[in-house]
C-alpha positions in Angstrom: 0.0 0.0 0.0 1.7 3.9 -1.3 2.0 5.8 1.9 -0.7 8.4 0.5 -2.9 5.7 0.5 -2.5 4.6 3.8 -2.5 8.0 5.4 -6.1 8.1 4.0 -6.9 4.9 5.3 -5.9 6.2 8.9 -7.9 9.2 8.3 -10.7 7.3 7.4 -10.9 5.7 10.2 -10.3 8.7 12.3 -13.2 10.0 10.5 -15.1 6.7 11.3 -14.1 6.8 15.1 -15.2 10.5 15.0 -18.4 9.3 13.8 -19.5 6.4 16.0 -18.5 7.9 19.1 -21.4 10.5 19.2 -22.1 14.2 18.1 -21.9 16.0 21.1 -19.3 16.6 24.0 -22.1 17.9 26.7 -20.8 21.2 27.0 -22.6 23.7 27.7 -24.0 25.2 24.8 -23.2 22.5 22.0 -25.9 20.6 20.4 -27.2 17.1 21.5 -28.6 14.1 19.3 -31.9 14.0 18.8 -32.2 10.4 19.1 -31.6 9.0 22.2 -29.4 6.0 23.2 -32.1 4.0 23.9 -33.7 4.4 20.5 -30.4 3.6 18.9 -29.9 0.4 20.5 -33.6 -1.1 19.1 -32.7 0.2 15.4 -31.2 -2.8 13.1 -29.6 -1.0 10.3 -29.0 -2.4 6.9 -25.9 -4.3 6.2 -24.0 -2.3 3.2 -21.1 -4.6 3.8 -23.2 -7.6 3.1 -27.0 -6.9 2.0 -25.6 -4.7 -0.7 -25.3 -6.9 -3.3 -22.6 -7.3 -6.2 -24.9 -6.3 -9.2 -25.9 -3.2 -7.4 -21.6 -2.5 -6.5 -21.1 -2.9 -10.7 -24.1 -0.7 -11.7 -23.1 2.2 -9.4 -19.4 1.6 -10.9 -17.6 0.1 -7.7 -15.3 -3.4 -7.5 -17.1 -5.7 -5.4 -13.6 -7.4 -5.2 -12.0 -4.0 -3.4 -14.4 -4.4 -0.5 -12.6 -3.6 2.7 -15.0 -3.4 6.5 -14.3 -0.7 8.6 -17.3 -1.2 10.7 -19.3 -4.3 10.9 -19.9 -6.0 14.3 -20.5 -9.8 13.9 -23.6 -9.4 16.1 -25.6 -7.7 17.9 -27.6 -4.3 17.2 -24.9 -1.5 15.3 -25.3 2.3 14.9 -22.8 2.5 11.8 -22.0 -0.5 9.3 -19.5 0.8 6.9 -17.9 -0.6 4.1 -15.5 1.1 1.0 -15.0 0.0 -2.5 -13.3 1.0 -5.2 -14.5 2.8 -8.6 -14.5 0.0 -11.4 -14.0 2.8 -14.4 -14.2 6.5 -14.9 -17.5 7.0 -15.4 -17.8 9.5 -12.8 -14.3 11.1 -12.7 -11.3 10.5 -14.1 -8.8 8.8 -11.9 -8.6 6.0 -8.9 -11.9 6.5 -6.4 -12.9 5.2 -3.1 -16.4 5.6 -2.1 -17.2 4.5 1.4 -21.1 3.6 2.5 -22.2 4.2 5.8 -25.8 2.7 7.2 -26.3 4.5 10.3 -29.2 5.0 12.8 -27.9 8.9 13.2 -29.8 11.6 11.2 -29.9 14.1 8.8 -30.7 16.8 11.8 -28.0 15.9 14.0 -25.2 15.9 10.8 -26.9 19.4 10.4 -25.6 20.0 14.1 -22.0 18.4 14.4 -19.4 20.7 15.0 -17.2 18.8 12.4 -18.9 19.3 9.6 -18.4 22.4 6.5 -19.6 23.2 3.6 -22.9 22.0 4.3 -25.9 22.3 2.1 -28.9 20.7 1.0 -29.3 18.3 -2.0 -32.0 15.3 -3.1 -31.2 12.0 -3.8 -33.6 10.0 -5.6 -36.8 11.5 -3.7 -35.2 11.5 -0.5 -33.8 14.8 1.4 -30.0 14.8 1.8 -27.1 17.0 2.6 -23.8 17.4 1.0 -20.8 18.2 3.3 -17.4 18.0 4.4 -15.8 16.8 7.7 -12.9 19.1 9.0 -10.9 15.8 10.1 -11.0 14.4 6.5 -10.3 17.2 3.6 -9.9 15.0 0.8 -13.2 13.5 1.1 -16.9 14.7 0.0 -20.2 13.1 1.6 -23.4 12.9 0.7 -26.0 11.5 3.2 -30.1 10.9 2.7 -32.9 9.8 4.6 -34.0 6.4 5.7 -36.2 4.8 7.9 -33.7 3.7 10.0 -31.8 7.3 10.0 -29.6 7.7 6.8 -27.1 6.2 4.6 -24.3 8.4 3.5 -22.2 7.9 0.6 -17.9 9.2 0.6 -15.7 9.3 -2.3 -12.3 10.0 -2.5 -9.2 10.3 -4.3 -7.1 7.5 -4.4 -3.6 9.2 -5.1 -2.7 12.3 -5.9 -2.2 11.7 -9.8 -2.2 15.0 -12.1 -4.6 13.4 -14.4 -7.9 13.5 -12.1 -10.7 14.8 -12.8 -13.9 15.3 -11.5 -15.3 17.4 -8.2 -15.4 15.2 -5.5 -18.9 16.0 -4.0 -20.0 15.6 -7.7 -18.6 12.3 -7.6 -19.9 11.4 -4.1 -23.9 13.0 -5.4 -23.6 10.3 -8.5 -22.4 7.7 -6.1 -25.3 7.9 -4.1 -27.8 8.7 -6.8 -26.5 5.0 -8.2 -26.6 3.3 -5.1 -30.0 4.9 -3.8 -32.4 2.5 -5.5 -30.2 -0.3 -3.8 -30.8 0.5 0.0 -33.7 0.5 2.0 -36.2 3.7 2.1 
C-alpha cells in the first residue's frame, strides 16, 4: 500500500471513530442528538457490507472485489455499518476512487448539528432529502447522506492518489455515487 494511501486509510478511520462515538461533548451550549441512546440500540440497520449486493456494487461503478469493512460488528444491534470500494471505471471522474457507505441509525438533523462538519448544504437524492458536506478531520473526502427509515445512509468518495490526471469534483462524484446506489438501499 503507497503511503498516500495509507495516510487516508488512517484518516478514514479517524473519521469513522469520530463518527461512531457520538455528536456532542455535553458542553454547555453544544448541540445534542436528537435520538436517544435507547432508541439507537432497538434500530437494526441495513448491512452495506453484506446486504448490498454485487450487481448493485457494478451498476453504481464500484469493484465488489475491493471491498474492505471498517465497521461491521458480527452481532448484535450496530449504529454505523460501513464498508469502502473501489470505482471500477471513470464514469464519474477520471482517476482511482474510493467511495465509502455508511448505514447508520444517526440523522440528517444531528449531521446538520456536528461541529465537524463544513460546507454544508442541502441536496436530493432519488426522492429523498440529503445534505452534502465535508468533515474538517478528512479534507480529501466529500459526503453525501439521505434519509432512511432507519436514520440515513451516507455515501464518501475519495481520491485515491494524488495523480495530475484527475478529474472530477469530488462532492460531484460522491452525489452520482449515491444517486446509483440509492435505488439499492432500504427507504
Amino acid at each position: 500500500m503507497r503511503s498516500a494511501d495509507l495516510m487516508r486509510t488512517a484518516v478514514g478511520a479517524v473519521v469513522v471513530a469520530a463518527v461512531v462515538s457520538g455528536c456532542g461533548g455535553g458542553e454547555s451550549g453544544s448541540a445534542q442528538p436528537t435520538t436517544t441512546t435507547r432508541d439507537l440500540e432497538k434500530i437494526i440497520v441495513f448491512n452495506v457490507c453484506s446486504e448490498l449486493g454485487d450487481d448493485a456494487l457494478l451498476e453504481a461503478g464500484l469493484d465488489p472485489a475491493t471491498k474492505r469493512v471498517l465497521t461491521d460488528p458480527p452481532t448484535g444491534v450496530s449504529t454505523w455499518r460501513v464498508c469502502n470500494w473501489k470505482s471500477l471505471d471513470n464514469r464519474y471522474g477520471v482517476g482511482s476512487q474510493r467511495v465509502d457507505v455508511f448505514s447508520t441509525s444517526h440523522t440528517l438533523a444531528e449531521t446538520r448539528v456536528k461541529e465537524s462538519v463544513t460546507d454544508l448544504r442541502d441536496t436530493t437524492v432519488g426522492n429523498r432529502p440529503g445534505l452534502i458536506f465535508r468533515e474538517k478531520n478528512d479534507p480529501e473526502a466529500c459526503y453525501v447522506a439521505f434519509e432512511a427509515e432507519q436514520g440515513m445512509f451516507e455515501v464518501a468518495a475519495t481520491w485515491l492518489s494524488d495523480e495530475d490526471n484527475r478529474t472530477g469534483d469530488q462532492c460531484d462524484l460522491a452525489a452520482q455515487y449515491a444517486a446509483a446506489l440509492e435505488p439499492n438501499l432500504p427507504k
